[in-house]
C-alpha positions as CSV (number, residue, x, y, z in Angstrom):
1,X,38.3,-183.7,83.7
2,X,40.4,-181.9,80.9
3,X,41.1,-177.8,82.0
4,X,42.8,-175.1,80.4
5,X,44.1,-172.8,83.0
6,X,45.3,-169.3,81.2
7,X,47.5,-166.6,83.5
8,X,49.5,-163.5,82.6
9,X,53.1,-165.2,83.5
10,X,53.7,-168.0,85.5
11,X,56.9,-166.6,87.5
12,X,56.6,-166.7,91.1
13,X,54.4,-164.7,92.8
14,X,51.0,-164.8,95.1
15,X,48.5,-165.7,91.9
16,X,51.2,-168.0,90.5
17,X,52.5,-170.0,93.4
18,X,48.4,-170.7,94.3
19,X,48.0,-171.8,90.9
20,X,50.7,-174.3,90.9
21,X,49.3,-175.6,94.3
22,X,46.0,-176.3,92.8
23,X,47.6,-177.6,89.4
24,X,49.3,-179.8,91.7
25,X,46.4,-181.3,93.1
26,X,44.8,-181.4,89.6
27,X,47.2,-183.6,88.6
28,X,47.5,-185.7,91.5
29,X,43.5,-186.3,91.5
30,X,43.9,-187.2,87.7
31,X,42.9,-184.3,86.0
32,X,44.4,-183.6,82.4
33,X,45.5,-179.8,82.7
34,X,47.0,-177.4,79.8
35,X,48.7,-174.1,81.0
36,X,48.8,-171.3,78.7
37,X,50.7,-168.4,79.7
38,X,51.4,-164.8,78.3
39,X,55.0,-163.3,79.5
40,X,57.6,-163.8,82.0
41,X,60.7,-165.8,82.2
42,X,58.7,-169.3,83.0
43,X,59.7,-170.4,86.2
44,X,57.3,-172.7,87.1
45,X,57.3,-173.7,83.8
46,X,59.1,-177.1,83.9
47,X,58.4,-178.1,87.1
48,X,54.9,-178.2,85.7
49,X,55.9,-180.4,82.6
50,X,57.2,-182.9,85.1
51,X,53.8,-183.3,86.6
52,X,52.3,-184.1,82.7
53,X,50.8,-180.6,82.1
54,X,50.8,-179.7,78.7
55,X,52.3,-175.6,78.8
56,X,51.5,-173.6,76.1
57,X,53.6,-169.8,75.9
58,X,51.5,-167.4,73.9
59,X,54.5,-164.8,73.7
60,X,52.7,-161.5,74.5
61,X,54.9,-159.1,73.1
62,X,52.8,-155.9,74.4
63,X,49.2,-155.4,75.7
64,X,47.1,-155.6,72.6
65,X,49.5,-157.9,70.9
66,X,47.2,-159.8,68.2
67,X,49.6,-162.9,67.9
68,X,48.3,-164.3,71.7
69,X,44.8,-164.1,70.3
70,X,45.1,-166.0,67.4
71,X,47.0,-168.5,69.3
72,X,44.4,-168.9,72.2
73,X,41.9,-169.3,70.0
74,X,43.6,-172.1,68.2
75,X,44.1,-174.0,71.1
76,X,40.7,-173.7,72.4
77,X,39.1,-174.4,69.1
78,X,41.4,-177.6,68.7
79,X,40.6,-178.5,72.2
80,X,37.8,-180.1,74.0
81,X,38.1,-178.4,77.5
82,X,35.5,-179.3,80.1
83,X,36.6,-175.9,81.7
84,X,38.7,-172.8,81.5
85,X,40.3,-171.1,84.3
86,X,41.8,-167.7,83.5
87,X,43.9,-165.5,86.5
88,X,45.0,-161.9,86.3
89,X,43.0,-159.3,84.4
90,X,45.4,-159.4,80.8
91,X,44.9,-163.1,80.7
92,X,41.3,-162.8,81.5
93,X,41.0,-160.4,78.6
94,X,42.5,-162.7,76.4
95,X,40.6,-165.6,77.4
96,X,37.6,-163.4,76.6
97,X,38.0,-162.3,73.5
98,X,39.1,-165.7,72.0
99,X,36.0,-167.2,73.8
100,X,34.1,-164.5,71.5
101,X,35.8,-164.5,68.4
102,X,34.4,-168.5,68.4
103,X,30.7,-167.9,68.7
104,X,31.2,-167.7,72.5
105,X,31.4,-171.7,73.3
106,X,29.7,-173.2,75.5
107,X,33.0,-174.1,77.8
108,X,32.3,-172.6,81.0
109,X,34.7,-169.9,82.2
110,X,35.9,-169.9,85.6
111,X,37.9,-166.6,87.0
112,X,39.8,-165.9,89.7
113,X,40.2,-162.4,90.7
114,X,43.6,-162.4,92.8
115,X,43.6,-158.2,93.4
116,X,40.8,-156.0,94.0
117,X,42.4,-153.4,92.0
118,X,41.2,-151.7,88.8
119,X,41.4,-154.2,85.5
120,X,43.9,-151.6,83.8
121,X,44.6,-147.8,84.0
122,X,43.1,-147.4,80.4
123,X,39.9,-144.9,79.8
124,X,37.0,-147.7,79.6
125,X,38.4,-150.1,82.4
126,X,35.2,-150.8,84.5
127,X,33.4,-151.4,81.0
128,X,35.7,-153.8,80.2
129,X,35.8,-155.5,83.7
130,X,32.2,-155.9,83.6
131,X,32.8,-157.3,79.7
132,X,34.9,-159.7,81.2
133,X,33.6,-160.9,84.4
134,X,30.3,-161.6,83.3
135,X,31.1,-163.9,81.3
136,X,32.7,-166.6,83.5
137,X,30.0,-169.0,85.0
138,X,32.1,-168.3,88.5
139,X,34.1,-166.0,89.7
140,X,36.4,-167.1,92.7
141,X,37.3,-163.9,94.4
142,X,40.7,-165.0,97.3
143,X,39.7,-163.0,99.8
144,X,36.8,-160.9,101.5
145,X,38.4,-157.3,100.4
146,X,38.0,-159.1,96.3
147,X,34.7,-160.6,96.9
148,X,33.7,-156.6,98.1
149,X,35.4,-155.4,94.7
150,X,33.6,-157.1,92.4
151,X,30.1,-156.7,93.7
152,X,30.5,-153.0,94.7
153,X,29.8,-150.4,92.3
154,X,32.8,-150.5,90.2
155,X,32.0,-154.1,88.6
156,X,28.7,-154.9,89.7
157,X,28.8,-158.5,89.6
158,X,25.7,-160.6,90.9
159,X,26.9,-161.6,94.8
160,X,25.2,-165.4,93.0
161,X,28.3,-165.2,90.7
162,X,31.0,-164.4,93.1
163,X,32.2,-166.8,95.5
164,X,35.1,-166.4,97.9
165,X,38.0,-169.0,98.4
166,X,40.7,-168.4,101.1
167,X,44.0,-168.8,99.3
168,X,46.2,-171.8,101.0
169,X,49.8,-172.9,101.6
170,X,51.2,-176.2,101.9
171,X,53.1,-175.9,105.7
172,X,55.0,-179.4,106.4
173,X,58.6,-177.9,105.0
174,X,58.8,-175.4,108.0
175,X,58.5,-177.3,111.0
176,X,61.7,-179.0,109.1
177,X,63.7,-176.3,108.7
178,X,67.2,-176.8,109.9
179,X,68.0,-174.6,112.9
180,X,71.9,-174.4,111.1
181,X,70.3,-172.9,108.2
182,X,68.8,-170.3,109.8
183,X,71.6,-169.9,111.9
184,X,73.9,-169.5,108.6
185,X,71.7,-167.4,106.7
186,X,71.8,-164.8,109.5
187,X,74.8,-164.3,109.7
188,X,75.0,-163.8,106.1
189,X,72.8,-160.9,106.9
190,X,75.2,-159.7,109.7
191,X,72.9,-161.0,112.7
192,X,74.1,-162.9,115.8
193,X,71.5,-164.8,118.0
194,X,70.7,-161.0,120.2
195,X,70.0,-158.9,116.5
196,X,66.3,-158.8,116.7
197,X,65.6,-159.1,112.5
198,X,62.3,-157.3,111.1
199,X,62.5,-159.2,107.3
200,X,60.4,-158.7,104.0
201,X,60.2,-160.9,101.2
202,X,58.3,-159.5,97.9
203,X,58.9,-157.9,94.7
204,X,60.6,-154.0,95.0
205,X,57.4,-152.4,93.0
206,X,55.3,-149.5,94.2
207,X,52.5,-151.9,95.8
208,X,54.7,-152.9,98.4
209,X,55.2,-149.4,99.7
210,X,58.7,-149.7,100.8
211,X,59.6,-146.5,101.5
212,X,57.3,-146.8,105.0
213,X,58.9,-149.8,105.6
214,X,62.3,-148.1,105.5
215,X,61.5,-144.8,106.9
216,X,59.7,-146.5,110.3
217,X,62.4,-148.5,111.0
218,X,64.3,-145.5,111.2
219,X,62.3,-144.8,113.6
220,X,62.0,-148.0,115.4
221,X,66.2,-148.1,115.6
222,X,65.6,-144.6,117.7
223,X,63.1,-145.7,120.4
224,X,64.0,-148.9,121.1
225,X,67.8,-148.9,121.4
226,X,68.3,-152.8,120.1
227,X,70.5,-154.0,117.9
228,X,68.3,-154.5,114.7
229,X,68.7,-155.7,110.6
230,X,65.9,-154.6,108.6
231,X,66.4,-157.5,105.4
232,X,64.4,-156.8,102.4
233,X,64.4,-159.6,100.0
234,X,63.6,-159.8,96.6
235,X,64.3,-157.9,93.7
236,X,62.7,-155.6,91.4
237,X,63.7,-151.8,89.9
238,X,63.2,-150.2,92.9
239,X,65.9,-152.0,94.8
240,X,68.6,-149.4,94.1
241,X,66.1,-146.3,95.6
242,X,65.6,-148.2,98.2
243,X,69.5,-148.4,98.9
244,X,69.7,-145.0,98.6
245,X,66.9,-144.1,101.1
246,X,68.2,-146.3,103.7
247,X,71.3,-143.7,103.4
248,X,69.5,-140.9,103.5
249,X,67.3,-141.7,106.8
250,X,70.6,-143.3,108.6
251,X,69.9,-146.9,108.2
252,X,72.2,-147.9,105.7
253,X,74.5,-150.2,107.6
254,X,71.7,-151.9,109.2
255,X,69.2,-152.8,105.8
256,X,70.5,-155.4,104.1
257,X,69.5,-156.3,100.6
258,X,70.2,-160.2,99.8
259,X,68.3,-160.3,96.3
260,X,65.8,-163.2,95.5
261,X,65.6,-166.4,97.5
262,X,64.3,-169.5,97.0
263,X,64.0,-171.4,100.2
264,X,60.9,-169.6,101.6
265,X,60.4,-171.7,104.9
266,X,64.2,-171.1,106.0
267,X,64.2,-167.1,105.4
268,X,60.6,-166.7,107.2
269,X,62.5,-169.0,110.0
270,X,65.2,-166.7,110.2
271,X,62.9,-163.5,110.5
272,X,62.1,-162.8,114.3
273,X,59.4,-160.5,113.0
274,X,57.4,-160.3,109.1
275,X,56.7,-156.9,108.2
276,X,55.1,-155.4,105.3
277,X,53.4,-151.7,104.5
278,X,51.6,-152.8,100.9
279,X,49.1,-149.8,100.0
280,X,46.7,-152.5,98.6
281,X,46.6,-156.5,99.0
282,X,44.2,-158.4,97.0
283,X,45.3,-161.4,99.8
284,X,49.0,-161.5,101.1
285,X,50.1,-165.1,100.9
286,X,53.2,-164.0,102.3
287,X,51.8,-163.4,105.6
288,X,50.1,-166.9,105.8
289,X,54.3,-168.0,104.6
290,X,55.0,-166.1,107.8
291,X,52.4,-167.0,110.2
292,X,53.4,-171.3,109.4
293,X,56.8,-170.2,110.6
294,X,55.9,-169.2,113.7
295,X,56.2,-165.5,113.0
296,X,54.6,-162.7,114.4
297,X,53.8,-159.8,111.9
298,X,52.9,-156.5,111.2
299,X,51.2,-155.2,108.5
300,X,48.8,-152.5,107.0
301,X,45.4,-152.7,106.8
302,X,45.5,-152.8,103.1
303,X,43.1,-154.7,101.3
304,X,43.1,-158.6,102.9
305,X,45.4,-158.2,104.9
306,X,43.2,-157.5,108.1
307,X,41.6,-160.8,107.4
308,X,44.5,-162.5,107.4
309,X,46.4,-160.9,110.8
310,X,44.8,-160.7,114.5
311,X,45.6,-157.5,115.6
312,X,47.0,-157.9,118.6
313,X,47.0,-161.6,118.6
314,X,49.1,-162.5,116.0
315,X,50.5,-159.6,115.1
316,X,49.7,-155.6,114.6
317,X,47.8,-154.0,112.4
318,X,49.4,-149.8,111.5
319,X,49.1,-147.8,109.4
320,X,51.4,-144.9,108.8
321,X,55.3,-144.3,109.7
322,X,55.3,-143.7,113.2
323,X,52.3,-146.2,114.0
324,X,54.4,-148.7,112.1
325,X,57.6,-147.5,114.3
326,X,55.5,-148.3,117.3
327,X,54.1,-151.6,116.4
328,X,57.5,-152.9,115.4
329,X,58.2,-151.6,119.1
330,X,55.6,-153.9,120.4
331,X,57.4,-156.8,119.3
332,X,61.2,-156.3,121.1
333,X,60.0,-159.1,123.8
334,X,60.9,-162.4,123.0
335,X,58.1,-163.9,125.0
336,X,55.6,-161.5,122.8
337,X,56.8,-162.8,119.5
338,X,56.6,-166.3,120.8
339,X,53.1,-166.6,122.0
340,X,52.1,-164.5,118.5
341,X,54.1,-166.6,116.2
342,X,52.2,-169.8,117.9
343,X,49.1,-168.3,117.6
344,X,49.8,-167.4,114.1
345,X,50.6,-170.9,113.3
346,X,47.3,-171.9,115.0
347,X,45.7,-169.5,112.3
348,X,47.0,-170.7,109.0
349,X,46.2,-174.9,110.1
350,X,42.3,-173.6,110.8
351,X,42.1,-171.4,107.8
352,X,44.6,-171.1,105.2
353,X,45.8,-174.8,104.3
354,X,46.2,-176.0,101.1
355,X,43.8,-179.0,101.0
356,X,40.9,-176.8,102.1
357,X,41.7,-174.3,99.3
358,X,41.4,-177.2,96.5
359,X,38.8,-178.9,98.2
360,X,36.6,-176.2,98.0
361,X,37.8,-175.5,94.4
362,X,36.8,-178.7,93.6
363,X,33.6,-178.4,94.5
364,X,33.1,-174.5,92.3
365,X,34.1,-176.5,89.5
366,X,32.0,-179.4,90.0
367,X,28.9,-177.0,90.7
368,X,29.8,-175.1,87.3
369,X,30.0,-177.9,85.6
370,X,26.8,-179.6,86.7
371,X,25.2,-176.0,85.4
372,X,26.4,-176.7,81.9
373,X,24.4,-178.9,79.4
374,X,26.9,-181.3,78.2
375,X,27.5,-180.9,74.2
376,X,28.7,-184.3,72.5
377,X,32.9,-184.8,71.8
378,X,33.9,-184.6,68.3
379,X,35.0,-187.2,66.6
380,X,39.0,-188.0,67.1
């Protein structure tokens, strides 16, 4: 199987760490796989070439940028791809158009729609989506709340051309995570073994909502009287608003802002609770990172993320600053967080592991391809 998988950037991120999963298993099962990407700094970038996947950077320069284009279309015309996977709506678009601009071959297209959020904030969007979409032979929406999206009246698409595939993590690394290393990298954050801390991990962007984040625990600090960090990692342009909010609202010396981290399993591990107040979700993998480390959470009901998180069973479900306060509330009891971080766990083994996710990838591609009238190899 030869596949040319196309995304906007290939930093990390929801769409880009489940890309690398499934590239992974690609690999492993034999696959030859090309990765074309459009911006970003690369960070999966070599860990990719040391699997043997060929990575191609089209070096978008601005939305509309001809250069990617030409360059696409070069590689698909000098390619014999059994099958294209585009993610994210700008690589989609780009996939698209150079699909076009060569007689529309007969490749099959396979999309994943990560976000059920509009394809751009241009005039013409949902014309474009539809544009888009209906080309690819399969659209793989990650979650219920997608799947919804692009069969309601926005898109339109055929419910026969969507077909929805849980996203998955790979969970062995936390069971193995040293208890000195989450000891250590508390009390980096300025937590001893009583400071109960409510932790975030995510990019600082407008999505993530964490102004409601900030302002509830606020709140949360008042009515329940514990000693409490609120640690927010990540980065992004909003990290230096949200310092300045924690200020205002009287939380500053308790929110701690440690940047970017790499070493996932250890920071969900020394979280005693995951929260997160995202205004829309196309999935929320960072929950399911949460839920294998034992870790109750509370979330929104934004987009997926009901269908990831039992209210009341693994974790809450509010919406709004003082429901949030309150559910955060919920969770002081160490007994509480215990018997919904195990049930959490439970959850992600049944429903969110990584071999089910490529399995049943595997078998979208295999029916897609079986769909497609095979066209004889050129010579060479």
């Amino acid at each position: 199987m030869k596949v040319l998988h196309v995304i906007t950037g290939i930093d990390r991120g929801g769409a880009e760490n489940h890309l690398v999963d499934l590239v992974t298993h690609q690999r492993a099962a034999g696959w030859s796989v090309t990765l074309a990407y459009l911006r970003g700094h690369g960070y999966w970038v070599e860990p990719m070439r040391k699997l043997g996947v060929i990575v191609h950077f089209l070096a978008l320069r601005f939305y509309g940028d001809p250069r990617p284009f030409g360059k696409l279309r070069a590689l698909l015309a000098e390619s014999d791809f059994d099958l294209i996977h585009a993610h994210l709506p700008p690589a989609e678009l780009y996939v698209r158009v150079a699909l076009a601009s060569l007689g529309d071959s007969a490749v099959p297209l396979i999309i994943s729609k990560h976000n059920d959020c509009p394809f751009h904030g241009l005039p013409g969007e949902r014309a474009m989506g539809r544009w888009v979409a209906r080309r690819a032979a399969l659209v793989i929406a990650i979650s219920a709340s997608v799947h919804r999206y692009m069969v309601g009246p926005t898109l339109g698409l055929p419910a026969s051309q969507v077909q929805t595939i849980l996203y998955g993590i790979a969970t062995a690394a936390y069971p193995l995570v040293a208890p000195e290393a989450v000891t250590a990298l508390r009390r980096e954050w300025g937590a001893t073994e009583s400071t109960l801390v409510i932790g975030f991990a995510g990019r600082f962007v407008e999505q993530k909502d964490l102004p409601t984040l900030i302002r509830a625990f606020a709140i949360f600090c008042e009515i329940s009287g514990c000693a409490a960090r609120l640690v927010l990692v990540g980065r992004g342009e909003l990290v230096e608003p949200m310092r300045r909010l924690a200020a205002e609202v009287g939380v500053g010396d308790r929110v701690v802002f440690p940047g970017f981290r790499e070493d996932v399993p250890v920071v969900m591990r020394a979280f005693d609770v995951f929260a997160i107040t995202s205004v829309h979700e196309g999935f929320g993998l960072v929950l399911v990172e949460a839920m294998a480390a034992e870790r109750p959470v509370v979330a929104t009901r934004a987009g997926a993320m009901p269908e990831i998180v039992v209210d009341g069973a693994t974790g809450f479900l509010a919406d709004g600053v003082e429901p949030f306060a309150q559910a955060l509330a919920r969770l002081t009891d160490p007994a509480v967080r215990q018997r919904f971080g195990v049930a959490g766990r439970r959850r992600v083994d049944e429903h969110f592991a990584v071999a089910r996710m490529c399995a049943e990838t595997d078998a979208a591609s295999a029916r897609v391809l079986q769909r497609v009238k095979p066209t004889p190899r050129r010579a060479g």
